[in-house]
C-alpha positions in Angstrom: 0.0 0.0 0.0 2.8 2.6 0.8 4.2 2.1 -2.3 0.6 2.8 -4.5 0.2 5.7 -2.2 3.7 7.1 -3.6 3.1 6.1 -7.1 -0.1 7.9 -6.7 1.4 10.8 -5.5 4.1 10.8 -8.3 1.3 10.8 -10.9 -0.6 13.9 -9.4 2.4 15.8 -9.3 3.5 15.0 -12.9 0.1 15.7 -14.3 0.1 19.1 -11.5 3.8 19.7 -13.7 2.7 19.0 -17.3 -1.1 21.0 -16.1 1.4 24.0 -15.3 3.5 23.7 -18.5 0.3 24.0 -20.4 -0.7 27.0 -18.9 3.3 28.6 -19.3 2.7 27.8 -23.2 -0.8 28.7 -23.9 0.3 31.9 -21.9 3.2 32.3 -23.7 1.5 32.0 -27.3 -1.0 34.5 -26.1 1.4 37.4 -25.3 3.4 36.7 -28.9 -0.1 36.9 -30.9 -0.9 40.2 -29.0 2.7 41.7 -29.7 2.5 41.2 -33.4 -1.2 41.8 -33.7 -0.1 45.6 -32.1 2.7 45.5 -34.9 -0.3 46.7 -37.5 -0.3 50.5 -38.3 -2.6 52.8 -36.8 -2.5 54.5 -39.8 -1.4 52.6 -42.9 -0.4 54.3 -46.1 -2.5 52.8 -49.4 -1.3 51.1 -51.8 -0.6 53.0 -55.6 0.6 50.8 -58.2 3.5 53.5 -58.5 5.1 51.5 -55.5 6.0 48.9 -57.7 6.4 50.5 -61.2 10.1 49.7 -61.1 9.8 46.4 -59.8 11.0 43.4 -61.9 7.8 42.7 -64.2 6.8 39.7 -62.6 6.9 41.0 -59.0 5.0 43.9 -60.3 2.3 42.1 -61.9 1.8 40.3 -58.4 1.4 43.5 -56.5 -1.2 44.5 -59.1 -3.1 41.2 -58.7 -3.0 41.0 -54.8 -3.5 44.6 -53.7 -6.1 46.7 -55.6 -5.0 50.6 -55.8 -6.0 52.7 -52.4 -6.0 49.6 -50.2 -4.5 49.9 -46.9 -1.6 48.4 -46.3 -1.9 45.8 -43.7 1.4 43.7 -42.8 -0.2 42.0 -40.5 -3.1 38.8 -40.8 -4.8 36.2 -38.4 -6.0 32.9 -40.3 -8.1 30.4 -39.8 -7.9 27.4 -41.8 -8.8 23.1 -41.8 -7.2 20.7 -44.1 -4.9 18.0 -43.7 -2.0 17.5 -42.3 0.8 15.0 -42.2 3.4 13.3 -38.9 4.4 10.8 -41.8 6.8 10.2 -44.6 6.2 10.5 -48.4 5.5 6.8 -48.9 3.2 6.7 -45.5 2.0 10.2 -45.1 -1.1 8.8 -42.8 -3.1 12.4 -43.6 -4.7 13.5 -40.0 -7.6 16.2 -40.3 -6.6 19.8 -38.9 -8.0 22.7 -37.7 -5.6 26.1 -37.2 -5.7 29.3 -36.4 -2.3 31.7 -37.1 -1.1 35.3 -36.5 1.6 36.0 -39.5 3.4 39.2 -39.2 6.9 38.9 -41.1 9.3 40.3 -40.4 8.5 39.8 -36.9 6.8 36.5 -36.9 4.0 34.1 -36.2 2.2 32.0 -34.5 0.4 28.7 -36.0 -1.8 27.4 -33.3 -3.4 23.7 -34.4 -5.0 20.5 -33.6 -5.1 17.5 -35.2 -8.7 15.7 -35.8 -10.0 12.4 -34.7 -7.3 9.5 -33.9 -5.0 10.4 -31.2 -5.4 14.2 -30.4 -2.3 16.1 -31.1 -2.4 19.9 -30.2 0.2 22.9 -30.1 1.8 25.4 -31.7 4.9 26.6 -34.0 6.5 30.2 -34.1 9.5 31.9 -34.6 10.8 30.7 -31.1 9.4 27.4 -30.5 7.7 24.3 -31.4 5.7 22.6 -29.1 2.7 19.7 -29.5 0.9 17.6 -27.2 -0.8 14.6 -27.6 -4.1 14.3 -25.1 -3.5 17.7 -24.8 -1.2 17.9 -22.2 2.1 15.0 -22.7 4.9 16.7 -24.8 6.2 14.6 -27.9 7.9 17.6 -29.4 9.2 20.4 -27.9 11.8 22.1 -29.9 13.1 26.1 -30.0 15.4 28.4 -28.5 18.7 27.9 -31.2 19.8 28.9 -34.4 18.9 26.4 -36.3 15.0 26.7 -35.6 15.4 30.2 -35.6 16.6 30.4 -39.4 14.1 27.6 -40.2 11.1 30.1 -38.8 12.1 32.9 -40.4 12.1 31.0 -44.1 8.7 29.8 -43.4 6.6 32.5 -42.6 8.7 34.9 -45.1 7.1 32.8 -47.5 3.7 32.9 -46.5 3.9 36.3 -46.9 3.3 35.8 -50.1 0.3 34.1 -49.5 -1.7 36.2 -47.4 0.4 39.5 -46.5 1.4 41.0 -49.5 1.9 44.5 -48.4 4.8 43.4 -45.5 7.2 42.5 -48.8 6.7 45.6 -50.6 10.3 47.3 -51.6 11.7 49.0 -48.8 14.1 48.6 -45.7 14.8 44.8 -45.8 13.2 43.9 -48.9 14.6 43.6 -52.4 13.4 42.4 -55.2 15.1 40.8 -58.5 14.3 39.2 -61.8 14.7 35.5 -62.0 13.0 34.8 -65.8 9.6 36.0 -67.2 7.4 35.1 -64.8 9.1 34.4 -61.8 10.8 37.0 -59.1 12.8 36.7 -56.2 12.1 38.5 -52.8 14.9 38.7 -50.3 13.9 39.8 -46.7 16.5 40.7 -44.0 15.8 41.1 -40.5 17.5 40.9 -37.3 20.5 38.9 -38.7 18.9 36.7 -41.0 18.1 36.7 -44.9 15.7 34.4 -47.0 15.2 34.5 -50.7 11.7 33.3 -51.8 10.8 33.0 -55.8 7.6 34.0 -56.7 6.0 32.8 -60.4 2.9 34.1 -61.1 0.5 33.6 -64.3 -0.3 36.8 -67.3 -2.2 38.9 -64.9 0.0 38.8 -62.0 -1.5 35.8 -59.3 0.9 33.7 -58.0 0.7 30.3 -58.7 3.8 29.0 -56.9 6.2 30.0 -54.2 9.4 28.1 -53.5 12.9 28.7 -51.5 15.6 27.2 -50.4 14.8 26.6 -46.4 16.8 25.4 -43.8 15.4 22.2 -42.5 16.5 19.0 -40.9 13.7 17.4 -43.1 15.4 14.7 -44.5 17.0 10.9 -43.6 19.4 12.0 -42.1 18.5 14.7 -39.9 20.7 17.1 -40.3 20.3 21.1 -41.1 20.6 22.1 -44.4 19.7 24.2 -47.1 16.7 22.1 -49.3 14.0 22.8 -51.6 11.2 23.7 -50.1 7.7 25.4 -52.0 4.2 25.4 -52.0 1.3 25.4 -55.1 -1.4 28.3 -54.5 -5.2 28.9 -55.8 -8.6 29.5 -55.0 -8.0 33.2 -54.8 -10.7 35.3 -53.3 -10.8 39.2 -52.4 -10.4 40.0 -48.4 -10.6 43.6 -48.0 -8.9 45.1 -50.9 -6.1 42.1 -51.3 -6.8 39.2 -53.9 -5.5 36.0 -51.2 -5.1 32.3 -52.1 -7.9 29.8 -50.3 -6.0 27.0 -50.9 -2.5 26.0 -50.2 -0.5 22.7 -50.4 3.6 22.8 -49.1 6.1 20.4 -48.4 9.4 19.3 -48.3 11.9 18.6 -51.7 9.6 20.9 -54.0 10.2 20.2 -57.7 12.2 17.3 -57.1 10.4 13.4 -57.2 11.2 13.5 -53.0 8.0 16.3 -53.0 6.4 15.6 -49.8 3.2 17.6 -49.6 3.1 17.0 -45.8 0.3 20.5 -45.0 -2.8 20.5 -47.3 -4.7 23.7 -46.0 -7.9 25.3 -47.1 -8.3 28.8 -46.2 -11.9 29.6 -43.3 -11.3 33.0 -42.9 -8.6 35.8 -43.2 -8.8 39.4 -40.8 -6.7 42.2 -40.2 -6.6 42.9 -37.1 -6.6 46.6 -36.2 -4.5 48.4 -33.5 
């Protein structure tokens, strides 16, 4: 009996630790989304097509698709979005269904907050600083963050998804430079805070990107190690949110144009806001 009485104890005070972890986190996710939900102007300027005349053609024809002249320009989106989602390989991708919800405010950040559906319940969240997921909501199987390498990994993923659904945070400016690649397809490269990440842009006649790939750092691959790979995503279902033309649909994975392509995040598009200071 004394020893069920200490195992018993040991289990309340794990579950009183993990409880209390759960609570740091959801706390901690909170506090980012406020801080870049305040990083939207008060009082943005509007967009004029004049802002991109001298842009390579094909990054000018984007800007002309996705912003319509006099919009406000809005850096900053929250998402909502279900789809599927993959913990698998290529050959045994095991799809889950997801919901999400996400904060994207590049250069600063974001915050991607899901959970998978039916099966085992897997919850969390991925930012710039961390990755954590539960399974049950509350036992850790991944809990990753805090180092370079995660860091630089962050920063080329929600870059790209600027593309996607905040247009106006990589118009030419401080940080962001822009440069021909062939007819249809244009480079952005956005520094911030020590780090740099190209993302190409192709987009169709009248200027609506089709596809957006990069070269992202990523220990996605057999062996596990950080590296530079190939790394893109196929866009469509484009619908207008407030001035900006945004893709409703999204697929992205790992090895992008190569016959490795793992489309590991299938994602359709609920509902997209700017939230105001």
């Amino acid at each position: 009996m004394p020893y069920l009485a200490a195992a018993a104890l040991l289990i309340v005070a794990l579950l009183a630790l993990l409880t209390a972890l759960r609570m740091a986190d959801a706390r901690a996710d909170a506090a980012e989304w406020r801080r870049l939900a305040a990083l939207q102007p008060a009082a943005p300027a509007r967009f004029d097509p004049a802002m991109v005349a001298a842009l390579p053609d094909p990054a000018r024809r984007f800007f002309t698709f996705a912003i319509a002249p006099g919009t406000p320009l809005l850096p900053v989106a929250e998402l909502e979005m279900r789809g599927d989602f993959s913990l698998g390989t290529r050959d045994a991708p095991g799809y889950r269904p997801m919901r999400a919800r996400q904060i994207l405010a590049a250069p600063q950040g974001f915050v991607w907050s899901m959970r998978l559906v039916g099966g085992m319940p897997v919850s969390g969240s991925d930012s710039g600083g961390w990755t954590r997921f539960r399974i049950l909501g509350l036992i850790p199987v991944a809990r990753l963050g805090g180092d370079p390498d995660h860091t630089r990994s962050a920063f080329g993923r929600y870059v790209a998804e600027a593309v996607f659904w905040t247009p106006a945070a990589l118009l030419p400016g401080p940080g962001v430079d822009w440069a021909p690649v062939d007819a249809d397809t244009a480079r952005v490269t956005v520094t911030h805070a020590g780090l740099s990440q190209a993302v190409d842009v192709t987009v169709d006649a009248e200027g609506r990107p089709l596809r957006v790939t990069f070269q992202r750092w990523s220990d996605a691959n057999p062996d596990r190690v950080h590296r530079l790979q190939p790394f893109g995503g196929i866009l469509s279902d484009f619908r207008e949110v407030e001035g900006y033309r945004l893709p409703f649909r999204v697929e992205a994975g790992n090895m992008f144009g190569t016959d490795a392509y793992f489309p590991f995040f299938r994602a359709e598009i609920t509902a997209i806001r700017f939230p105001r200071p």
